[in-house]
C-alpha positions in Angstrom: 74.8 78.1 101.1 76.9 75.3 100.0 76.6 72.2 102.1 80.0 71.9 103.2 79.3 75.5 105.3 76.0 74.4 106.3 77.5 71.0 107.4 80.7 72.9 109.4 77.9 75.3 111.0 75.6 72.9 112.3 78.4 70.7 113.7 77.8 67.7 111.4 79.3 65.4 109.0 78.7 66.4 105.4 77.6 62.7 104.9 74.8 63.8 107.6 73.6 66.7 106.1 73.4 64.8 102.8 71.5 61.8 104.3 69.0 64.2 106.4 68.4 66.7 102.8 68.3 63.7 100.3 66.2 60.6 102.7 64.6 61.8 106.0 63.8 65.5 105.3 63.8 65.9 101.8 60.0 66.4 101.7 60.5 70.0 103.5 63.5 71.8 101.5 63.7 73.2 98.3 64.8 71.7 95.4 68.0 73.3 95.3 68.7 71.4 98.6 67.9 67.8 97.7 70.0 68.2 94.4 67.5 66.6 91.9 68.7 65.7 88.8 72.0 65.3 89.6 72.6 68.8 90.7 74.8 70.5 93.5 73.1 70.5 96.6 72.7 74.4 97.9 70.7 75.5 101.1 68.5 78.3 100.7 67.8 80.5 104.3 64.7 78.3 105.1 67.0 74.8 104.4 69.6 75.9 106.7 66.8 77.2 109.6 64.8 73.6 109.0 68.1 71.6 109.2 69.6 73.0 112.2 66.5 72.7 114.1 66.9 68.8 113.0 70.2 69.0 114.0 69.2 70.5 117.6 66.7 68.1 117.9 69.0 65.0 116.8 71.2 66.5 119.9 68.2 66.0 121.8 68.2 62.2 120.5 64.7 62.7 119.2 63.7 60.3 117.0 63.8 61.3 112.9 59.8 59.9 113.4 59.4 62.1 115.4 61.1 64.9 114.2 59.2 64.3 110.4 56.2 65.0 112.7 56.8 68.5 114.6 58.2 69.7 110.9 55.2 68.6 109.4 53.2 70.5 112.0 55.2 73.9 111.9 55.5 73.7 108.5 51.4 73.5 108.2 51.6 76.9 110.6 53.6 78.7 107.8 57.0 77.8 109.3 55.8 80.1 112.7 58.3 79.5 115.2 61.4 77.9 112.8 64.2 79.1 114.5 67.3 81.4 113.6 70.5 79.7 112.9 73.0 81.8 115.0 75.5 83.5 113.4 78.8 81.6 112.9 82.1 82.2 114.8 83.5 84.0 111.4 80.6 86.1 111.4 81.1 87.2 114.7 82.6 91.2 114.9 85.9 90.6 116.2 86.8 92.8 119.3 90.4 94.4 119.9 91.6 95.8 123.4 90.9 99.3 123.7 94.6 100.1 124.4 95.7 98.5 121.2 93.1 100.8 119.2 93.9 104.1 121.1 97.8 103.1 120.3 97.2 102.7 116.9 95.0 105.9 116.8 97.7 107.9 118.4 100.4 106.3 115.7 98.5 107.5 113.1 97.8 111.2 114.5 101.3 111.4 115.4 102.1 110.4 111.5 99.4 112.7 110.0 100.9 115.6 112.4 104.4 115.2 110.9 102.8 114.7 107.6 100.8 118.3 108.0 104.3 120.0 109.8 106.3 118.7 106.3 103.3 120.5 104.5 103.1 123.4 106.4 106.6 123.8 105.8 107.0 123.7 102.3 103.7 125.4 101.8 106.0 128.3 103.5 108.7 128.0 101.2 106.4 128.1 98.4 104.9 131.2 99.5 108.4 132.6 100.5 110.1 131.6 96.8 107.0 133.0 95.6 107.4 136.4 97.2 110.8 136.4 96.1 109.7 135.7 92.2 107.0 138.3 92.8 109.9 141.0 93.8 112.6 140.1 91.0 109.6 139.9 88.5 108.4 143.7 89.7 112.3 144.2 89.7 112.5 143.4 86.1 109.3 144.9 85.2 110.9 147.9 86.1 113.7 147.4 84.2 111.7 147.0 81.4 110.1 149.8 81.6 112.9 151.8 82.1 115.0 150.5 78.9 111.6 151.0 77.4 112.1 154.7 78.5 115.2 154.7 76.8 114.5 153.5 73.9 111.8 155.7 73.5 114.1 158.8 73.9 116.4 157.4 71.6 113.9 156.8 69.1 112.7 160.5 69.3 116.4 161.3 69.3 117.4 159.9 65.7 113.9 161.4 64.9 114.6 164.6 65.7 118.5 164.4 64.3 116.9 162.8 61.2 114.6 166.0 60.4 117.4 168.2 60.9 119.2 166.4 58.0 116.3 166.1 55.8 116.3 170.0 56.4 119.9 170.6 55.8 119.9 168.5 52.9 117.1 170.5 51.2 
């Protein structure tokens, strides 16, 4: 976390935070956090829970002594009892009035239901141009077939008249 968050979420100065991670606490944050080196300062999980306990306690007015000591003891008990940071206001799940929602919930079922009436609808006018092409094509089909017909007598026609003159010719 960068320490311009952790500053705004424990309700201190940056120059604070700074002051607490680089003079009176350094001794239990990482490294990250007292920016050795010349580095930029960033607060691991751990950093932010030890720092806002010192910042609870500073609202207490205890004394950084003092506070140097109860760190030194938890932090000899594996960090047992280090306490959660809450979570911040922006982290918070914002809640909207039930009417709003239910509103907004029937303005979208009211748009999907025109949306599936303009679909249903032109799904019947597909179906109904496509019964329509079904019956011209079967129309044409039998056209076909019967100028097929046709042809075909035709064709045995000039046969036939074609072997007579062959005969005749002979």
């Amino acid at each position: 976390m960068k320490p311009e968050q952790l500053a705004k979420r424990l309700n201190v100065t940056s120059a604070t935070l700074r002051n607490w991670a680089a003079k009176d606490v350094t001794e239990f944050l990482s490294p990250s956090a007292q920016g050795q080196n010349g580095s930029r300062r960033s607060f691991n999980d751990r950093d932010a829970r030890i720092l806002f306990w010192v910042a609870q306690m500073r609202e207490q007015n205890i004394a950084i002594g003092d506070i140097v000591f109860t760190l030194r003891s938890a932090q000899a008990k594996g960090w047992v009892g280090l306490p959660e940071i809450p979570p911040a206001i922006e982290d918070e799940v914002s809640l909207v009035p039930r009417e709003a929602v239910e509103e907004r919930v029937r303005g979208l079922q009211e748009r999907y239901e025109q949306q599936a009436e303009t679909l249903k609808r032109e799904r019947d006018d597909l179906q109904d141009r496509l019964g329509k092409a079904e019956t011209k094509n079967a129309q044409l089909e039998q056209k076909l077939i019967a100028i097929t017909e046709q042809l075909l007598d035709l064709n045995r026609e000039l046969t036939s008249l074609l072997k007579q003159g062959n005969r005749r010719g002979k």
